[in-house]
C-alpha positions in Angstrom: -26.8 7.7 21.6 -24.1 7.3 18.6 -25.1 7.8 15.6 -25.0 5.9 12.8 -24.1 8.5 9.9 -21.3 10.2 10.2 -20.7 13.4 8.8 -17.4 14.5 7.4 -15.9 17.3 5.1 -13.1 16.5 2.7 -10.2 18.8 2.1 -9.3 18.1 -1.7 -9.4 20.3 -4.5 -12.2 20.8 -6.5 -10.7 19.1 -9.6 -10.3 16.1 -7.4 -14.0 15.7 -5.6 -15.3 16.3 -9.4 -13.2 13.0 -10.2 -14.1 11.2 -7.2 -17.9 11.9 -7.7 -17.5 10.9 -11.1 -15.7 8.0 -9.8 -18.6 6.7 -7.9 -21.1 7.6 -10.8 -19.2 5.4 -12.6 -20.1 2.5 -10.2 -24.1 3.5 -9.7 -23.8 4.6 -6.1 -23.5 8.1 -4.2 -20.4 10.1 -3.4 -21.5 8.9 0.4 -21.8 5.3 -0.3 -18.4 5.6 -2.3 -16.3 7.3 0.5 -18.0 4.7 3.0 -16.3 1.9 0.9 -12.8 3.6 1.1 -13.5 4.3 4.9 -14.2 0.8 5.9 -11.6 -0.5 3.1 -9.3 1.1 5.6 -9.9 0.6 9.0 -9.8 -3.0 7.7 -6.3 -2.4 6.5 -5.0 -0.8 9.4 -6.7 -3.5 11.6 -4.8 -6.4 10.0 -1.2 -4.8 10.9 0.8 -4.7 14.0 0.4 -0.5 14.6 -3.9 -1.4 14.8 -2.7 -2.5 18.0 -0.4 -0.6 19.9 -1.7 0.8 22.9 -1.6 4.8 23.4 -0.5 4.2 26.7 2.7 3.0 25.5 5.7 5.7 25.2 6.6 6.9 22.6 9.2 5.3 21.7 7.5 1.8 22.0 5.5 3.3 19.6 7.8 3.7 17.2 9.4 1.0 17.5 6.2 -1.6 16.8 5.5 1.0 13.7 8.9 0.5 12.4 9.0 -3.2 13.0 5.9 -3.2 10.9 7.1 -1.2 8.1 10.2 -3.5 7.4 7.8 -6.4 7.8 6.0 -4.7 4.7 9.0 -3.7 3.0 9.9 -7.2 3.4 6.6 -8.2 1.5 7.1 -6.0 -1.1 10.6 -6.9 -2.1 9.5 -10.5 -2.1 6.4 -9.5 -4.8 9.4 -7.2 -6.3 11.7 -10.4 -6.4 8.6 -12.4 -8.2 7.7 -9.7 -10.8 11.9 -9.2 -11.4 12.3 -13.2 -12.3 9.0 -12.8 -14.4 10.0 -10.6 -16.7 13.3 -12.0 -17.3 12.1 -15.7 -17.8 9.4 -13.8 -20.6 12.6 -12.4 -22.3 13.4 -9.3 -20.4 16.8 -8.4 -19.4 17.9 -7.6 -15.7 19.1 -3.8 -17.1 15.6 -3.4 -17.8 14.1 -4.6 -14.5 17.5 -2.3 -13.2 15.8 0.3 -15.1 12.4 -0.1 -13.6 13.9 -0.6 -10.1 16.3 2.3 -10.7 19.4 0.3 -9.7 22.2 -0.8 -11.9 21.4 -4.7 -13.9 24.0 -5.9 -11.8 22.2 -5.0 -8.2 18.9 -5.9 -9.5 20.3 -9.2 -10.9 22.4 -10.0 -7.2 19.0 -9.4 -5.4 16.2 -11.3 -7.4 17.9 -13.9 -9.3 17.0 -17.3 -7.8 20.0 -19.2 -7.6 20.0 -23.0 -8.2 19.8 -25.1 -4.6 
């Protein structure tokens, strides 16, 4: 029969567990209620992606390749949020060295690959 606690030790400094348990005193609930949040928070993550289902029985490079395909569809995401943020603060009086700056390219690369040209 399974059960239906799991038991599990965490390999973290002691600096960090003190933060984490103070993280869930915070919220009113136990260190074991806490780190069952962040469990299930992600297996649901991993289940909404591409690599949740990729069969074992695949090679290895299958593998690999369904992984990667998944990373440049989130890297894809990203840029689009990145793209968003970008034209934001320029429209609230930012300038595109700035959001150079924060992306660590030059204003003129960050300006080619946000700015929304007219259609």
């Amino acid at each position: 029969m399974a059960r239906s606690d799991q038991l599990a030790r965490v390999g973290v400094s002691p600096d960090t567990w003190t933060a984490f348990r103070q993280a869930a005193l915070a919220q009113g609930i136990s260190v074991a209620a806490y780190l069952g949040r962040l469990v299930e928070a992600e297996v649901a993550r991993r289940q909404d992606n591409a690599i949740a289902g990729v069969s074992l029985e695949l090679n290895q490079a299958d593998q690999a390749l369904v992984a990667l395909a998944e990373v440049r569809a989130s890297i894809d995401e990203l840029d689009g949020v990145a793209g968003r943020l970008a034209r934001s603060a320029t429209a609230h009086g930012g300038s595109w060295k700035d959001v150079g700056s924060s992306l660590r390219v030059s204003a003129e690369q960050a300006r080619s690959a946000y700015h929304r040209r007219p259609e």
